[in-house]
C-alpha positions as CSV (number, residue, x, y, z in Angstrom):
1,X,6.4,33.5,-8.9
2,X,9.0,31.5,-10.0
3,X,9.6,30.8,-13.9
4,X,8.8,28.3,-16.5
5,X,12.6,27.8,-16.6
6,X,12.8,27.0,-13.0
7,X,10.3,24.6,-13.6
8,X,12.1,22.4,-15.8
9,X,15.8,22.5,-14.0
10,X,13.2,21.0,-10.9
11,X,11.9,18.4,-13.3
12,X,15.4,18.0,-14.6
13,X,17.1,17.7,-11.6
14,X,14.5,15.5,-9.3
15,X,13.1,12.8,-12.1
16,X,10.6,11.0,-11.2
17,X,7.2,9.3,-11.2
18,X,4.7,11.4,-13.3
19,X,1.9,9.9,-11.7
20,X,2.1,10.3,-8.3
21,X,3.7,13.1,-5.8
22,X,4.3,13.3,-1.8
23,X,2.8,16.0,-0.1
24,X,4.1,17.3,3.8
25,X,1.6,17.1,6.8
26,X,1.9,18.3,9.9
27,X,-0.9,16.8,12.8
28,X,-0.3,16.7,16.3
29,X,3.2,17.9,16.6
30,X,4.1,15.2,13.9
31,X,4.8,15.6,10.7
32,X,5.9,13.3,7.1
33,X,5.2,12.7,3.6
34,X,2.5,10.7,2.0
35,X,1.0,10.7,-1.5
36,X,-1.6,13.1,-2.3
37,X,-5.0,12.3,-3.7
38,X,-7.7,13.5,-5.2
39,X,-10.9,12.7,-3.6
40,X,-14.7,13.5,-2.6
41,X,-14.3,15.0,0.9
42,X,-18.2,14.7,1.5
43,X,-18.1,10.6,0.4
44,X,-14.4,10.3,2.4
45,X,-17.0,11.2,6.0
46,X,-19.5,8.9,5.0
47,X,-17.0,6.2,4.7
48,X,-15.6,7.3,8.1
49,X,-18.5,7.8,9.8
50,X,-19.1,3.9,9.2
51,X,-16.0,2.6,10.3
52,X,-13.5,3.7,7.4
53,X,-10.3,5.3,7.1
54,X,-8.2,7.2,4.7
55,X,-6.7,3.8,3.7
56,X,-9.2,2.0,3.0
57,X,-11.1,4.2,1.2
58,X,-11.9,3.3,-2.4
59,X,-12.8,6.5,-3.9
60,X,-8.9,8.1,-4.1
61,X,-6.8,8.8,-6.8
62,X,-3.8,10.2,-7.0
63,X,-2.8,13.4,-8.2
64,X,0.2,13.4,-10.6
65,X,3.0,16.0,-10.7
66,X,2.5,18.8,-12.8
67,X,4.1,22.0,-13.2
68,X,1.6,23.7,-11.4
69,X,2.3,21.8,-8.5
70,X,5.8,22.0,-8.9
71,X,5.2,26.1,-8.8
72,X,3.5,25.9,-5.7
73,X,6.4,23.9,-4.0
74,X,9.2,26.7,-5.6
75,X,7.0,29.3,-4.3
76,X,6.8,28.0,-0.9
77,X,2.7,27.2,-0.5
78,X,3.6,23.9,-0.3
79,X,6.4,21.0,0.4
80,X,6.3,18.2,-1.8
81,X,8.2,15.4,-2.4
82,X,9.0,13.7,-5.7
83,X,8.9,9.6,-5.7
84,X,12.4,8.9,-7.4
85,X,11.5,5.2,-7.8
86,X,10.1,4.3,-11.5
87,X,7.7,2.0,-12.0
88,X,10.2,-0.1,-14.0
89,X,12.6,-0.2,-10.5
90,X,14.9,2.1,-12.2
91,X,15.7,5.4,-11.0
92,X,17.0,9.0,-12.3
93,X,18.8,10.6,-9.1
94,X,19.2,9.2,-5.4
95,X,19.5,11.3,-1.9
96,X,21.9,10.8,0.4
97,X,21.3,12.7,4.0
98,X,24.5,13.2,6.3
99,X,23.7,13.9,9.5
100,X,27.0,13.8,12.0
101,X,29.0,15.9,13.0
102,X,30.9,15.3,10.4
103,X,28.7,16.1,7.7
104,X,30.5,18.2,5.6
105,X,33.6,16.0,5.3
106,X,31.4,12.8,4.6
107,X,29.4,14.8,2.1
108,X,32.7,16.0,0.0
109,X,33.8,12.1,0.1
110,X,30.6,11.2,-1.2
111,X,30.7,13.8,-3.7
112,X,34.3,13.1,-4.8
113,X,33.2,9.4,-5.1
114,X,30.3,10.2,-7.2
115,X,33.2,12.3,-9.7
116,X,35.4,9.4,-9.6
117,X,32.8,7.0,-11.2
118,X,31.8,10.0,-13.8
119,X,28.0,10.2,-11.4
120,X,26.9,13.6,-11.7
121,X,26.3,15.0,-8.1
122,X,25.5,18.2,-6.6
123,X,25.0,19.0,-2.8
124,X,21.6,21.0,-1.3
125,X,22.3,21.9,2.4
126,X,19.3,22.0,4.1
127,X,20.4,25.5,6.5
128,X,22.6,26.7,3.4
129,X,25.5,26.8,5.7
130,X,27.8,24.6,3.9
């Protein structure tokens, strides 16, 4: 179980909207993000037995980030993802994913760039061989 403390350098770290997270799916041998709801799984067939989907339905809400959540992403039952986006267009952090061959090299550059300009930075390989 990971701590209270961990919680916060999360929230710290990944800022974002309060009222809405992403959750991972995986159908088909495809998988993404999308926002998770909360929602009456009984009324959600009876919408889709008469034509409806998961779009359209009007019953959804979503389900804000809370530190519970957050616990259950640390602790691996979960992957979420955090929508950096405010609803006032700003924005506390931004991702940047390097994916050449060159990776490493374009990710110092990036990083050094971010120094230069006083940005605070930090880089999270995704195999931790960095």
């Amino acid at each position: 179980m990971k701590s209270e403390s961990q919680t916060n350098i999360f929230r710290s770290l990944f800022q974002g909207r309060e009222d809405v997270f992403a959750i991972r799916w995986e159908k088909s041998g495809k998988s993404g993000y999308m926002p998770s709801y909360h929602y009456d799984p009984y009324h959600y067939r009876i919408h889709k037995s008469n034509g409806g989907t998961f779009q359209n339905y009007p019953h959804k809400t979503y389900l804000p980030l809370t530190n519970n959540e957050i616990q259950k992403h640390l602790n691996g039952i979960q992957q979420i993802g955090v929508y950096p986006l405010l609803q006032d267009n700003t924005s506390w952090f931004l991702v940047a994913d390097f994916d050449k061959q060159n990776w490493k090299e374009e990710a110092v550059n990036f990083l050094n760039d971010c120094k230069e300009k006083n940005i605070p930075a930090v880089i999270f390989p995704k195999n931790r061989n960095i």
